[in-house]
MMTF fields as JSON, N, C-alpha, C and O atoms, coordinates in Angstrom:
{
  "mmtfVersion": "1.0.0",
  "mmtfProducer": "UNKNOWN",
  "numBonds": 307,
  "numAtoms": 308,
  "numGroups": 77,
  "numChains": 1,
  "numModels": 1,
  "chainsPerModel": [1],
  "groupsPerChain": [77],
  "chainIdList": ["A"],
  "bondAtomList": [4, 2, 8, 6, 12, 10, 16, 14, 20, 18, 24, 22, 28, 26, 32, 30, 36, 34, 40, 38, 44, 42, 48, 46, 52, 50, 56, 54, 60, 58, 64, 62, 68, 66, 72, 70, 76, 74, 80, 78, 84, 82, 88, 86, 92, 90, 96, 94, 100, 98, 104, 102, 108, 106, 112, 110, 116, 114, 120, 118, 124, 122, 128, 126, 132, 130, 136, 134, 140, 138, 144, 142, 148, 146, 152, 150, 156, 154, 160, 158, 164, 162, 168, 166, 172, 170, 176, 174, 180, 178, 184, 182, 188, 186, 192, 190, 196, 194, 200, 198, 204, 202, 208, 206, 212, 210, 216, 214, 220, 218, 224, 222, 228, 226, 232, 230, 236, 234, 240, 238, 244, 242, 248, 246, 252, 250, 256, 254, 260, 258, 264, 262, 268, 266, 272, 270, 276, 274, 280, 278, 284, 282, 288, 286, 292, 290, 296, 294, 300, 298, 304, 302],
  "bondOrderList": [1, 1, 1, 1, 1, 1, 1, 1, 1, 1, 1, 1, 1, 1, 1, 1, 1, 1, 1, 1, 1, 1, 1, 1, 1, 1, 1, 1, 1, 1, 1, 1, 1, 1, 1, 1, 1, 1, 1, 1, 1, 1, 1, 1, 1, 1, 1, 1, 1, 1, 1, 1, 1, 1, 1, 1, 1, 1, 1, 1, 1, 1, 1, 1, 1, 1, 1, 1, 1, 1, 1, 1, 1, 1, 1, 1],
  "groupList": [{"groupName": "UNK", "atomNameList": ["N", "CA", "C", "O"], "elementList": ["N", "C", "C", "O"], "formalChargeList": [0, 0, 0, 0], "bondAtomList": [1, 0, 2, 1, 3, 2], "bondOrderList": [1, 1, 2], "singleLetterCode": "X", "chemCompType": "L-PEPTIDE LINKING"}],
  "groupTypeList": [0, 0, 0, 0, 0, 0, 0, 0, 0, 0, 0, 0, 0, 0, 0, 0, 0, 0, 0, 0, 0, 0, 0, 0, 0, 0, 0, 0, 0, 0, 0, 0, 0, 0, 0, 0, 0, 0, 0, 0, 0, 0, 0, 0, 0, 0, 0, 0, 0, 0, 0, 0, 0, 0, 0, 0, 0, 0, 0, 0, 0, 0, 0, 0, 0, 0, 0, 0, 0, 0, 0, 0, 0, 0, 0, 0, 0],
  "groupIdList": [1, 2, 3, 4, 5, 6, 7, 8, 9, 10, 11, 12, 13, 14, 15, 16, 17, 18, 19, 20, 21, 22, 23, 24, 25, 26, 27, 28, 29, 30, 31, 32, 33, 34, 35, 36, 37, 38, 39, 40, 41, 42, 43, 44, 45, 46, 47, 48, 49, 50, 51, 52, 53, 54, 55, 56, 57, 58, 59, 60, 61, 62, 63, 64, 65, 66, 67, 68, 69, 70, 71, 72, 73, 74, 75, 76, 77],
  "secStructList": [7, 3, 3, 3, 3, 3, 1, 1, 1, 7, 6, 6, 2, 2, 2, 2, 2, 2, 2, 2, 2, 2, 2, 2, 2, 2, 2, 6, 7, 7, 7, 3, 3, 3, 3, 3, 7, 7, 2, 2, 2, 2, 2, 6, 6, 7, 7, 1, 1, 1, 7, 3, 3, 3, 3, 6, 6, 3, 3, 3, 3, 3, 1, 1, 7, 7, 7, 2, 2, 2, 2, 2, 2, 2, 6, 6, 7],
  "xCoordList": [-67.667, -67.433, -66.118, -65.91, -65.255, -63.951, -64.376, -65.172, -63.807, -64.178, -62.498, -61.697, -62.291, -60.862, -60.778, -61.488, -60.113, -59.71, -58.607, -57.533, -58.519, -57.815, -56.781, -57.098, -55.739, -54.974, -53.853, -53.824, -52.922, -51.504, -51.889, -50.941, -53.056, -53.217, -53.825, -54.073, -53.909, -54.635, -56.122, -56.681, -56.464, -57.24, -58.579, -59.405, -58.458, -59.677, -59.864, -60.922, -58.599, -59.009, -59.116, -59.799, -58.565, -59.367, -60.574, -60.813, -61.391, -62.763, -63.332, -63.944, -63.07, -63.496, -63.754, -64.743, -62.917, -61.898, -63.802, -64.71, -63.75, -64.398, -66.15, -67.156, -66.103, -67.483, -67.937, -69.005, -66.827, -67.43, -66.993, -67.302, -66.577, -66.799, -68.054, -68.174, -68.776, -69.751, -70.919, -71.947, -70.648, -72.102, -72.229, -73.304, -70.84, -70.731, -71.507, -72.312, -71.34, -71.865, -73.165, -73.802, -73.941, -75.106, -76.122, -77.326, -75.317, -76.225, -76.2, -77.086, -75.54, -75.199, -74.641, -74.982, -73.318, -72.776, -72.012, -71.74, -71.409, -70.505, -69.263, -69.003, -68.292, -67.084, -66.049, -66.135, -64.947, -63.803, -63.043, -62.659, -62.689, -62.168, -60.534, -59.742, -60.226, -58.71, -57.865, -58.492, -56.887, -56.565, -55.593, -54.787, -55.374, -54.407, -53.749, -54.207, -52.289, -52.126, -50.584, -50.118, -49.982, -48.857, -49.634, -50.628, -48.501, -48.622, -48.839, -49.899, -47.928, -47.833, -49.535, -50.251, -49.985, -51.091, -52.776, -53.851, -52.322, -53.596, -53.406, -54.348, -52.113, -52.019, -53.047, -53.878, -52.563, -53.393, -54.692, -54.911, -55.772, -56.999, -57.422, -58.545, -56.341, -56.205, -56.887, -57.389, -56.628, -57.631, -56.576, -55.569, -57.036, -56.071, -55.786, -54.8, -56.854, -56.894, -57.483, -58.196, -57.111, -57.757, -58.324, -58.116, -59.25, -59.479, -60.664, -61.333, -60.191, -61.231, -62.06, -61.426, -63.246, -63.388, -63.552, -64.35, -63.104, -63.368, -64.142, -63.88, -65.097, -65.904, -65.787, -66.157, -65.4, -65.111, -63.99, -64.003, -63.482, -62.53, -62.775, -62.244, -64.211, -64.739, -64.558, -65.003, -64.027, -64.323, -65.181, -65.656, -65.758, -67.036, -66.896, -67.91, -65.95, -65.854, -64.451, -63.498, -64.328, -62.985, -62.74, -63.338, -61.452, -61.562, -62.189, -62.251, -62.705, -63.535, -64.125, -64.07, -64.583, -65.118, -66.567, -67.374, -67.011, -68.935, -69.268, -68.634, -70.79, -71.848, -71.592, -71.117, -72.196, -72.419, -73.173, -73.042, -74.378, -75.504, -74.637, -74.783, -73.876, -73.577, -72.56, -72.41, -71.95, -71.13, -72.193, -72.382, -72.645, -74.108, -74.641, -75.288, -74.7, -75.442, -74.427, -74.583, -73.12, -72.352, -71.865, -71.678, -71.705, -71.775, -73.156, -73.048, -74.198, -75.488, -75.859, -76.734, -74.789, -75.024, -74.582, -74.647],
  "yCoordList": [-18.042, -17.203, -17.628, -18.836, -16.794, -16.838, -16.353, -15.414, -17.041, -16.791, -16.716, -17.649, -15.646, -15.153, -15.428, -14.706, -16.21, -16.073, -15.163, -15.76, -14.364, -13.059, -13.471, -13.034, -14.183, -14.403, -15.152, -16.181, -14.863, -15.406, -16.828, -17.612, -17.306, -18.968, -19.142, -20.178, -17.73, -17.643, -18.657, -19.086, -18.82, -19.342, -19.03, -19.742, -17.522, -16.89, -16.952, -16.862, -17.127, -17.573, -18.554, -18.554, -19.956, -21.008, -20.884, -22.091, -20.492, -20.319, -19.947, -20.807, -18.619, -18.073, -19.098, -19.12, -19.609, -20.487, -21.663, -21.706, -22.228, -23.36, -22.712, -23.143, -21.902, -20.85, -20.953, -21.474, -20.27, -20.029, -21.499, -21.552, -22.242, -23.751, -24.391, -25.605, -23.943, -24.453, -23.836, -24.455, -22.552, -21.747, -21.726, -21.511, -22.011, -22.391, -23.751, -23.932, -24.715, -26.019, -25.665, -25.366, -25.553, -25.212, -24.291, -24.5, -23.213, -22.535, -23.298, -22.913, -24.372, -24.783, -24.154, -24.214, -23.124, -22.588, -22.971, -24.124, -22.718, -23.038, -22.186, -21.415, -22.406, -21.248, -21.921, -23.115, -21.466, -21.836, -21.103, -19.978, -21.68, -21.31, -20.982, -21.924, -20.099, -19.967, -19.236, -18.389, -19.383, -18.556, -18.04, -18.777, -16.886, -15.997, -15.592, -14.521, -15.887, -15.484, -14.621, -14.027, -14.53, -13.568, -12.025, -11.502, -11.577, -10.14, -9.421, -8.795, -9.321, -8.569, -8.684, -7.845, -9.551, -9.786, -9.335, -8.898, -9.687, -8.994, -7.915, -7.474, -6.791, -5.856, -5.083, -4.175, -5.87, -5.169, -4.886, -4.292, -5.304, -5.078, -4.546, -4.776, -3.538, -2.107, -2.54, -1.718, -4.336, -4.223, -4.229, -4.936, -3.006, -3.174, -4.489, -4.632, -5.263, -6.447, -7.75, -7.509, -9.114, -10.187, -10.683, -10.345, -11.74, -12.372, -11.024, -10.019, -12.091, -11.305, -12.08, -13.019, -11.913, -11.832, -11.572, -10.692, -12.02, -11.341, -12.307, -13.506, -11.706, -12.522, -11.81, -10.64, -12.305, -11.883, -10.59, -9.918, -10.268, -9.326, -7.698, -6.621, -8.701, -7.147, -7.623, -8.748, -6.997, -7.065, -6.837, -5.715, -8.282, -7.975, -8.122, -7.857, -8.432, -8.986, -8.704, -9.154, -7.925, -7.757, -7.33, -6.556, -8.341, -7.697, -8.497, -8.091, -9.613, -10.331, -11.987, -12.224, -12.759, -13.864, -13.732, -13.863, -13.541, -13.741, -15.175, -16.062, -15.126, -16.241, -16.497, -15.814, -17.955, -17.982, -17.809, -18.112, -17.134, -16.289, -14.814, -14.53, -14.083, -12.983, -13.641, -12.938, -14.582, -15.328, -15.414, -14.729, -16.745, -16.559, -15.074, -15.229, -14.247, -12.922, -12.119, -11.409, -12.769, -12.048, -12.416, -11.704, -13.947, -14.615, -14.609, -15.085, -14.037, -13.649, -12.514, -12.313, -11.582, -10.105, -9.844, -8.713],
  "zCoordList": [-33.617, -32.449, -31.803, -31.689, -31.391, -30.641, -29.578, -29.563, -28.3, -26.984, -26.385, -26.448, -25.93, -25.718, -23.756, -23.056, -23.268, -21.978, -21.436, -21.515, -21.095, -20.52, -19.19, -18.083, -19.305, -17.598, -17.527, -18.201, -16.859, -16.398, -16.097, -16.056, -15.885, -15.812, -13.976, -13.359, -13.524, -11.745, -11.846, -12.856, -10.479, -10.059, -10.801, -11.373, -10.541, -11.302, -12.77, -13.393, -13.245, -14.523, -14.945, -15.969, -14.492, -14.428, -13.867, -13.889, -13.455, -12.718, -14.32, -14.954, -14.883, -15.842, -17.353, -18.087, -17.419, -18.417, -18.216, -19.047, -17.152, -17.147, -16.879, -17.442, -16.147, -16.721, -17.973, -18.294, -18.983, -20.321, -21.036, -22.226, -20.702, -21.576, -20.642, -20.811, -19.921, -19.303, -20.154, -20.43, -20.537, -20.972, -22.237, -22.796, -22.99, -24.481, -24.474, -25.388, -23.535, -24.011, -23.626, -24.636, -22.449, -22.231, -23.253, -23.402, -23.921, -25.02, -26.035, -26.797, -26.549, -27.848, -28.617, -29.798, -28.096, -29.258, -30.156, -29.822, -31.219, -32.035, -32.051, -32.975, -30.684, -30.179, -30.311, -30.023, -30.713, -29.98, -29.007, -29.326, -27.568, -26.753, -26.523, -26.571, -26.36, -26.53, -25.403, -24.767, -25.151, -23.493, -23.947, -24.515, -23.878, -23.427, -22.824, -22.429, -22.205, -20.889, -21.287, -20.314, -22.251, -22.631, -22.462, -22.967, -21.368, -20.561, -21.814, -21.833, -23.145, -24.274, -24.447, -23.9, -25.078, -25.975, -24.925, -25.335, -23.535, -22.465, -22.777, -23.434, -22.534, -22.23, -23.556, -23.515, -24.584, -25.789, -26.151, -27.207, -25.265, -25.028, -23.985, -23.534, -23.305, -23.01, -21.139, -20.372, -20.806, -19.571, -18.546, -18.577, -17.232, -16.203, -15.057, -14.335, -15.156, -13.947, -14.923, -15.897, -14.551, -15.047, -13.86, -12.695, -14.445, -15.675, -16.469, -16.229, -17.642, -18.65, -19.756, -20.237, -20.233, -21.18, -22.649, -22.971, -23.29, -24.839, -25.617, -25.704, -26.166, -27.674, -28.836, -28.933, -29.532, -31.07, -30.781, -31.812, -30.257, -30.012, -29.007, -28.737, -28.724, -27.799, -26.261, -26.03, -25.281, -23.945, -23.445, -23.27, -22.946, -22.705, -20.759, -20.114, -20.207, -18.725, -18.339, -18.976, -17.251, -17.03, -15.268, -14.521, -15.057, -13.093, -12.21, -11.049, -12.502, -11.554, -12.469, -13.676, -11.489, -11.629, -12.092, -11.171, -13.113, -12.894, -13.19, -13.762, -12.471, -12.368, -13.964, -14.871, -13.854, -15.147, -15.945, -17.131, -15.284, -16.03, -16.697, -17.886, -15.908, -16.731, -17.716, -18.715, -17.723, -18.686, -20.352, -21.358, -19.749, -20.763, -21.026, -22.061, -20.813, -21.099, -22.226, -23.22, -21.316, -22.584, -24.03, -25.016, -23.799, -24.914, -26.212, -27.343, -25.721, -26.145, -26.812, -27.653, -26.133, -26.279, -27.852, -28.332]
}
């Protein structure tokens, strides 16, 4: 599993960033975490606001900070 961090390096995406290395370790997944923050390469997963998430190349979180239950929910999904 690839776990994609979506952000120019903001607050919120450090928030996000340490969310999903919180819920990766807590589920026991087997992810690697990777951040993204080149304007080119966000822009390409078509999202208007960060932070974001992506797993395996799908957006699953975008525009806001979530709990880390919807974190976990999405990493699940």
């Amino acid at each position: 599993m690839v776990v994609k961090i979506l952000g120019p390096g903001c607050m919120n995406c450090q928030k996000l960033e340490a969310l999903a290395r919180k819920a990766v370790d807590e589920l026991g997944l087997d992810a690697e975490i990777v951040k993204v923050d080149d304007y080119a390469d966000i822009m390409a997963y078509g999202i208007m606001s960060t932070p974001a998430l992506v797993v395996d190349e799908q957006v699953k979180i975008a525009g806001f900070v979530p709990s880390l239950d919807q974190v976990k929910a999405a990493l699940q999904a």
